[in-house]
N, C-alpha and C positions, 0 to 999 in steps of 0.2 A: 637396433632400429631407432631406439632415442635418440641418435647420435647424428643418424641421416641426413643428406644436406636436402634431400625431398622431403618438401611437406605433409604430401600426403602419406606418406610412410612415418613420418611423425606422429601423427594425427593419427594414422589406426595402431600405433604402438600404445599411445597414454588411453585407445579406447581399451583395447584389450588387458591393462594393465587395470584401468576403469571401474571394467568388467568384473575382474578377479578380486579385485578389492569391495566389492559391492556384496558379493556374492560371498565373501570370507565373513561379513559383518551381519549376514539375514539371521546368525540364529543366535548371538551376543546378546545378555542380559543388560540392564541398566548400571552404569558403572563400568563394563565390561573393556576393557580395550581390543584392540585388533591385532589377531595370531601373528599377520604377516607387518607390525611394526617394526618389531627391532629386527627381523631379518634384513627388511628393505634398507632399515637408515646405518647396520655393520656393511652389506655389501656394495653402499654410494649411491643407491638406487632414488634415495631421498632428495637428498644433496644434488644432484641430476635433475630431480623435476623444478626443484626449486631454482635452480640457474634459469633452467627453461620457459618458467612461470615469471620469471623477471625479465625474460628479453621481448622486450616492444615488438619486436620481429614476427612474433610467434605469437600475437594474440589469439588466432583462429585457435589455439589449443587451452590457456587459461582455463577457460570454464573447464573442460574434461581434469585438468592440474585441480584447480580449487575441489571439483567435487571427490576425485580422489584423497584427496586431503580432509575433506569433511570426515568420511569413512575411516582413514587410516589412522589420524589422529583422534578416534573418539576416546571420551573420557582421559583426554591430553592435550596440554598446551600445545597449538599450532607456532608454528616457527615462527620467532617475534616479528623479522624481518618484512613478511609477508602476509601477518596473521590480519590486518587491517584491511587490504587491497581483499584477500578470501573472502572475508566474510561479506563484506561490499556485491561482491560478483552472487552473493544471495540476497540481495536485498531487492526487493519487496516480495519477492515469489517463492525460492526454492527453500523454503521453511522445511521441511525434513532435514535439510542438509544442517542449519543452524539447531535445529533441537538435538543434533548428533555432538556437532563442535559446544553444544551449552553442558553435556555434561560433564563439562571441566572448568571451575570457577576460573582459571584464570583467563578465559576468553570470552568472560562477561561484559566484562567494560568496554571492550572493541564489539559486540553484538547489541550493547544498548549503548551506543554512543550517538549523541542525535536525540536522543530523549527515543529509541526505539519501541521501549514499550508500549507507546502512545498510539503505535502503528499497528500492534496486534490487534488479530481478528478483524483488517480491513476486508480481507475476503473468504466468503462464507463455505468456499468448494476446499479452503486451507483449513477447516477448524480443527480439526482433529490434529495435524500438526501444530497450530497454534498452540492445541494446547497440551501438546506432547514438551513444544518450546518453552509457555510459562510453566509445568513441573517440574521441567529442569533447572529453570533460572530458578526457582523456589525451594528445591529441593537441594542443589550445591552451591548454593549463589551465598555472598557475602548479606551480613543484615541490612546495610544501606543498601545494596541491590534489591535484596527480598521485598523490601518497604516501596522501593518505586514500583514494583512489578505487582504486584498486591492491589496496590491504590489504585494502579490504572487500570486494571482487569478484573476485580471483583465483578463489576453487573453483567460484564459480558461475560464471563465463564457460569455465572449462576442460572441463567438462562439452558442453559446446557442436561439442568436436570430437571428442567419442565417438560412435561410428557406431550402436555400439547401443541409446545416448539418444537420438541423432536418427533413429533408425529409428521409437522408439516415440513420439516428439514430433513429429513430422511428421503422422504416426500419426491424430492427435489434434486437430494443429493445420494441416490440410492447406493451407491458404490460404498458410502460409507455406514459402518454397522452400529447401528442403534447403541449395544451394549456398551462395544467399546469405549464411543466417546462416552455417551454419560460413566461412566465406570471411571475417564481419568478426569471428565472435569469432576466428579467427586473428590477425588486423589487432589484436584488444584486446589477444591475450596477449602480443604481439609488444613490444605501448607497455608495457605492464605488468612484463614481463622487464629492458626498459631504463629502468624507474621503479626496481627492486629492485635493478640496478645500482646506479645513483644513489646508494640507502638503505646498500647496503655500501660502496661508496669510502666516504660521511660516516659509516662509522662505526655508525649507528643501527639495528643491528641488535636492540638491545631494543625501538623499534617495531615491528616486525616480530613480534617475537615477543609483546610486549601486543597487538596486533591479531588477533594468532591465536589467544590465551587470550580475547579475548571476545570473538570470533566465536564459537568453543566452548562460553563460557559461554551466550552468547542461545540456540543452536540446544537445549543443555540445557536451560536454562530452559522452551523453548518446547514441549520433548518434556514437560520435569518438568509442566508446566500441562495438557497433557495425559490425564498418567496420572494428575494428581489430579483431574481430572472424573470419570475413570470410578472412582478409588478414593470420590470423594464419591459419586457415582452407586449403587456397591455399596454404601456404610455407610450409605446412605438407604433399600438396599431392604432393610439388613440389621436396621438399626432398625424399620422397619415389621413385618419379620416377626416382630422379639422383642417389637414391642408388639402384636404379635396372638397371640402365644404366650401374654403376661401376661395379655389380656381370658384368653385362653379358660381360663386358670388363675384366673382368679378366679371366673368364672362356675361352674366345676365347683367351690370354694369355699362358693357362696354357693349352691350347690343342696344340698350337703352338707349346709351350715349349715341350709338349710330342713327337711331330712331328718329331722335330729337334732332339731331344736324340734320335727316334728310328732310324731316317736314319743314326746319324753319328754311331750308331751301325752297324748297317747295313754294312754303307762302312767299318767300322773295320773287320767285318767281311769279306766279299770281299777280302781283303789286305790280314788278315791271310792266307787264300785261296790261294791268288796264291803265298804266302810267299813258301806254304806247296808244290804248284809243280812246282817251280823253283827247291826246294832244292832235 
């Protein structure tokens, strides 16, 4: 069915393929890799999606390729060729898939390329995978990785074990279970404490402290953009009002002006008037 020159037999071949590889990966520990890897890439099976996931032809299928690939390569380098284009195809949303591909250092540097960590926990119905993703990058990530991912996500993961946030977060985002997350952002502050060790032995406590100055700086920035929508907001509706101030000052102007023209007519006429019966 891979092979098909119909699409849509294409397409429900990599779902049901999708499927079983999804489904192979539900009860895999941390670390774990997936049962049906090396069967798939001895009988070509791999080699096959990967042709398929490179031909332009065939985008309607990609995403079903990448997420199968998230799952079957966990806790293993995705295929150099294509490990860039995959991880992309999850960018900004499908965070499960990348905290799967993170348990394998060497497809760190293609999942925080871009300064990625800067993006975690943009959205709040993602948290629990956000932070399924920084305990991975934390947990098999390179030092210089651990240290970017650390600096930029301390305050937002610490948050995560205030009761009174996840009173109101839970709140909001019921599907998600109270324990759980607080239980792994525990687990991230935990990697993250012994990352900031690390940065004081070497010494590098002015990374710490540039990291903390813009972080500062973006959350300002982001507040400053802000209050100049509504400051532009206000001087748009303050200019409209002074230019309706101006009509209506001209208009009382130009009625004026009419005013004054029709009486000095007037008295001209008058004058001719009694020009006519003197004479």
């Amino acid at each position: 069915m891979q092979e098909s020159q119909d699409k849509d037999v294409r397409e429900y071949a990599i779902e049901i393929i999708n499927h079983i590889i999804q489904n192979g990966a539900i009860e895999l520990k941390e670390g774990q890799q997936h049962p049906y890897h090396n069967q798939l890439s001895s009988d070509g099976t791999i080699t096959k999606l990967i042709q398929q996931f490179k031909d332009k032809n065939k985008d309607i299928i990609h995403f079903y390729i990448a997420q199968t690939f998230a799952y079957l390569f966990k806790a293993l380098p995705l295929p150099p060729d294509i490990k860039k284009d995959i991880i992309e195809k999850f960018k900004p949303d499908e965070i499960e898939e990348l905290a799967f591909i993170a348990e394998c250092p060497d497809n760190h540097d293609a999942i925080l390329d871009g300064n990625y960590e800067n993006n975690l926990f943009q959205k709040e119905n993602k948290s629990f995978y956000y932070l399924l993703l920084t305990h991975n990058l934390l947990q098999f990530g390179s030092n210089a990785n651990k240290k970017r991912v650390a600096l930029a996500v301390k305050d937002k993961v610490e948050i995560f074990i205030i009761d009174e946030f996840l009173d109101e977060f839970i709140q909001e985002y019921s599907w998600i279970q109270r324990d759980q997350i607080k239980s792994k952002a525990k687990e991230a502050l935990s990697l993250i404490k012994t990352v900031e060790e690390l940065i004081e032995q070497e010494g590098e406590f002015e990374e710490i402290n540039a990291q903390k100055i813009w972080n500062r700086q973006k959350d300002d920035e982001e507040e400053d953009d802000e209050n100049d929508n509504e400051i532009d907001y206000d001087d748009e509706e303050d200019e409209e009002e002074q230019d309706n101030d101006n009509r209506e000052e001209y208009d009382e102007e130009i009625e004026k002006e009419k005013d004054n023209q029709m009486k000095d007519k007037k008295e001209e006429e008058e004058e001719d008037d009694d020009d006519d019966i003197n004479q």
